[in-house]
C-alpha positions as CSV (number, residue, x, y, z in Angstrom):
1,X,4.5,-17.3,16.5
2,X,7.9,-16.6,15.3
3,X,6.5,-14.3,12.7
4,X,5.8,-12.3,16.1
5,X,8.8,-13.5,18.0
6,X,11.0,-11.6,14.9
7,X,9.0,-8.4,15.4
8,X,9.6,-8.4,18.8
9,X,13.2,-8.9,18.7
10,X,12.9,-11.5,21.7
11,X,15.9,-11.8,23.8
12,X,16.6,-14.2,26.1
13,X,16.3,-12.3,28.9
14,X,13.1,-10.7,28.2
15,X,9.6,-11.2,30.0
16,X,6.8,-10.9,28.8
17,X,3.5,-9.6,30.6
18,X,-0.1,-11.0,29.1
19,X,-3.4,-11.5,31.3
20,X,-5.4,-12.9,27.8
21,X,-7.8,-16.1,27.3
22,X,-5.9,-19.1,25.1
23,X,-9.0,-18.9,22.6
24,X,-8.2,-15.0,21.5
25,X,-5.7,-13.8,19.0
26,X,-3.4,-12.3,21.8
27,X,-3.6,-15.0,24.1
28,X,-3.0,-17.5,21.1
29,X,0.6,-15.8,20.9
30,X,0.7,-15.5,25.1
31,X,0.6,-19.6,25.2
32,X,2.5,-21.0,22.7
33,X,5.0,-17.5,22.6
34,X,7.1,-18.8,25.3
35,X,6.7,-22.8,24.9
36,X,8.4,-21.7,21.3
37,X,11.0,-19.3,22.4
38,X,12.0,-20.2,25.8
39,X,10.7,-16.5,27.0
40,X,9.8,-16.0,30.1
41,X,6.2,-15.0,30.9
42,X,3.7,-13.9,33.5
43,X,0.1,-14.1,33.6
44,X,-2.1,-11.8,35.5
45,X,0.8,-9.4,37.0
46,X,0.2,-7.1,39.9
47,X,2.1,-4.0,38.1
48,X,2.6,-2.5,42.2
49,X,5.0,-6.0,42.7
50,X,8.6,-5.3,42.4
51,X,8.2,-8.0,39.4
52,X,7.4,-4.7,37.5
53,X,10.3,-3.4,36.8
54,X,11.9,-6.9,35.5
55,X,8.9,-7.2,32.7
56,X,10.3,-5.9,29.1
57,X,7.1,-6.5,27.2
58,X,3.5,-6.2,27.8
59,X,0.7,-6.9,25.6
60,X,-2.8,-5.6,27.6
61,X,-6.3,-5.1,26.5
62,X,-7.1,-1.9,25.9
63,X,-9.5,-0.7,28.3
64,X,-6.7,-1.3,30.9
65,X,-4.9,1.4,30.1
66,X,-7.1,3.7,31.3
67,X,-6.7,2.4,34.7
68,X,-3.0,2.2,34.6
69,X,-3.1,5.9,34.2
70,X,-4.9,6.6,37.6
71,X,-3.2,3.6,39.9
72,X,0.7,3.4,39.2
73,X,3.3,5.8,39.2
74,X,5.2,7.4,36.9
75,X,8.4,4.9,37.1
76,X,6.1,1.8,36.2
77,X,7.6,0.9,33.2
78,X,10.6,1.9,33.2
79,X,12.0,-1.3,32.1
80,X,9.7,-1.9,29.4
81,X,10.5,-2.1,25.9
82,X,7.5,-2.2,24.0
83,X,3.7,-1.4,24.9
84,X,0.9,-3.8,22.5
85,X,-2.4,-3.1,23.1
86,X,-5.2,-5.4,21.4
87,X,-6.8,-3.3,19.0
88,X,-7.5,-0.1,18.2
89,X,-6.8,2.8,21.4
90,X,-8.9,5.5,22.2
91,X,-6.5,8.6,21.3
92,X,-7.3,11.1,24.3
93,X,-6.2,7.5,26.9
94,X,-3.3,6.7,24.3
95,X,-1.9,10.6,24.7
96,X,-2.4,10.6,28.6
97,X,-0.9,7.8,28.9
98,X,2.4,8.1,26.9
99,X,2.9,11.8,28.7
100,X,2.9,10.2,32.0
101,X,5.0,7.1,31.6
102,X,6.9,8.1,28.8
103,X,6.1,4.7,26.9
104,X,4.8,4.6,23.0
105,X,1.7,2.1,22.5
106,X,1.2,-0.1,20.1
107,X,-2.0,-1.5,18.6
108,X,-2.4,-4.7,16.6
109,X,-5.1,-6.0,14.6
110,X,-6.0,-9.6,14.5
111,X,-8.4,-12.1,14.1
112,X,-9.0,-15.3,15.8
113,X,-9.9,-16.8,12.1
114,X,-6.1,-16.0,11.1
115,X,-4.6,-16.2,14.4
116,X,-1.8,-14.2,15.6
117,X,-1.2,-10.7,14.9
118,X,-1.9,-9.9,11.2
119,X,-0.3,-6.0,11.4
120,X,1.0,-3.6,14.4
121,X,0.5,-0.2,13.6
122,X,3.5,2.1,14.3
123,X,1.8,5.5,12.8
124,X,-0.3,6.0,15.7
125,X,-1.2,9.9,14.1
126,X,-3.4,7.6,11.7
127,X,-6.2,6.0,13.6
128,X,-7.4,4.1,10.6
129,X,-3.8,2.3,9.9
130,X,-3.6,-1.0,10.8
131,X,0.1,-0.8,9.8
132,X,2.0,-3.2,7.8
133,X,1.2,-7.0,7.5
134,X,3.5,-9.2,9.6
135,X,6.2,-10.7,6.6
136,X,4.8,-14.5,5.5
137,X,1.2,-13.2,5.8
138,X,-0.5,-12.6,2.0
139,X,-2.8,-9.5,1.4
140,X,-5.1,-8.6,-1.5
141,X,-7.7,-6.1,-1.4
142,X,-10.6,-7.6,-3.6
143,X,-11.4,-5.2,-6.6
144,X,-13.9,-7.4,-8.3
145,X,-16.5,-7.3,-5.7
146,X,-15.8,-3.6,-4.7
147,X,-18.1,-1.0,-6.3
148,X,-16.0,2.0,-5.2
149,X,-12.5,0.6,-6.0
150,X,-12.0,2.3,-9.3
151,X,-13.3,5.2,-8.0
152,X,-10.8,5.7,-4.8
153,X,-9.4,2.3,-4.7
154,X,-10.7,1.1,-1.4
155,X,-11.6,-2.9,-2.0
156,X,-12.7,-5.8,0.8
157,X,-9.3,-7.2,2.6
158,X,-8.8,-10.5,1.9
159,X,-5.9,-12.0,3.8
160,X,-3.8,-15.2,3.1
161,X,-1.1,-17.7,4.0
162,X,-1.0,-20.5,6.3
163,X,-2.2,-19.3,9.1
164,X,-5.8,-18.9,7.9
165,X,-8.2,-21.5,9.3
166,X,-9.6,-24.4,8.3
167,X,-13.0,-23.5,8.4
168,X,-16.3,-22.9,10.8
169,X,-16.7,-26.1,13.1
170,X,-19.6,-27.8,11.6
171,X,-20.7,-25.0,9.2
172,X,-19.8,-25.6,5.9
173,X,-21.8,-22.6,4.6
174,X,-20.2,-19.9,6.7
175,X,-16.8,-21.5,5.8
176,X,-18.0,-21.7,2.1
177,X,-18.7,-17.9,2.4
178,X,-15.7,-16.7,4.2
179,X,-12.8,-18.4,2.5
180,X,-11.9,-18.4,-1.0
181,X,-9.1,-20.2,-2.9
182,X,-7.8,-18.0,-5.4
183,X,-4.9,-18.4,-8.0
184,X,-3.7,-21.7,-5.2
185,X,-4.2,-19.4,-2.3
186,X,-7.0,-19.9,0.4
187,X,-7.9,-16.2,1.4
188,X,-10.2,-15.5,4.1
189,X,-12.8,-12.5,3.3
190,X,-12.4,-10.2,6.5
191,X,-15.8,-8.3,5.2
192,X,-13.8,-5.0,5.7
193,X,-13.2,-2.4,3.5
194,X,-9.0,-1.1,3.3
195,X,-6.5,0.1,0.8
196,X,-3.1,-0.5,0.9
197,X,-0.6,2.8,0.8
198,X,2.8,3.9,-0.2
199,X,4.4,2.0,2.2
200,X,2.4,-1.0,2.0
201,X,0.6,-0.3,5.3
202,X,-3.2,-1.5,5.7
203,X,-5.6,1.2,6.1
204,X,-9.8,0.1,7.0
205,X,-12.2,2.5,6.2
């Protein structure tokens, strides 16, 4: 949580807008965010309520996007800092709705297994780009079980640190198969294929 909390560069005056279950990676961060930080936080915000314009960070799903480009003005966000959506936009939506609100989106990648946010991508021009690994958050892209890595050296992302889980509830196999202790780290196999870059952003192919 303070990984994210750093990223954000929380104040104490911001507020934070979320409408996300506890069990997912983004409402994970939405629960225990403000018990944490002493942010303030609303759940489940009417965006046409002069709340709005008092909200400095939203983190939405992002098939609602699409809707906020048909059913609030222009002025909406004025106030708003930063835009985080929960995965991966669609492009055509993302462009729409930056031109009409005049607000960047984010995307983040996460997994509930390694629960927050592992990466938010800030090279939205690369829809691939996962963008770089939040800082206490180990990353190794598996070479030895990779048939194409010394060809174009794509490998399986495996991703450590403390933050991984303990394992499968009552399914020792699947936990067995998923995480891996390697050199004293326990790395969790996210069964997707990445590279790393230049400047040491995540990239699935």
């Amino acid at each position: 949580i303070m990984q994210i909390s750093d990223q954000f560069n929380l104040r104490n005056d911001d507020i934070i807008s979320s409408s996300f279950p506890s069990h997912t990676f983004f409402g994970f961060i939405m629960s225990f965010l403000p018990i944490l930080t002493g942010t303030k936080t609303i759940i489940n915000v009417n965006f046409k309520s002069k709340i709005t314009n008092q909200i400095t960070i939203i983190c939405q799903e992002t098939n609602a996007f699409k809707n906020y480009i048909h059913i609030l003005n222009e002025n909406t966000f004025i106030n708003t800092k930063m835009i985080l959506s929960d995965g991966k936009i669609d492009q055509d939506i993302k462009e729409e709705f930056e031109s009409k609100f005049k607000k960047r989106i984010f995307s983040t990648f996460g997994l509930n297994e390694l629960s927050p946010i592992i990466s938010i991508n800030t090279d939205q021009e690369k829809n691939n780009n996962l963008g770089q690994i939040l800082d206490g958050i180990a990353i190794k892209i598996d070479e030895e079980n990779s048939k194409n890595y010394l060809l174009n050296k794509h490998g399986t992302i495996l991703l450590g640190g403390h933050q991984v889980m303990v394992g499968y509830l009552n399914d020792k196999k699947l936990t067995d198969e998923t995480i891996k202790e390697i050199d004293g780290i326990r790395w969790y196999n996210t069964k997707k294929m990445g590279y790393i870059d230049e400047n040491n952003s995540l990239h699935i192919i």
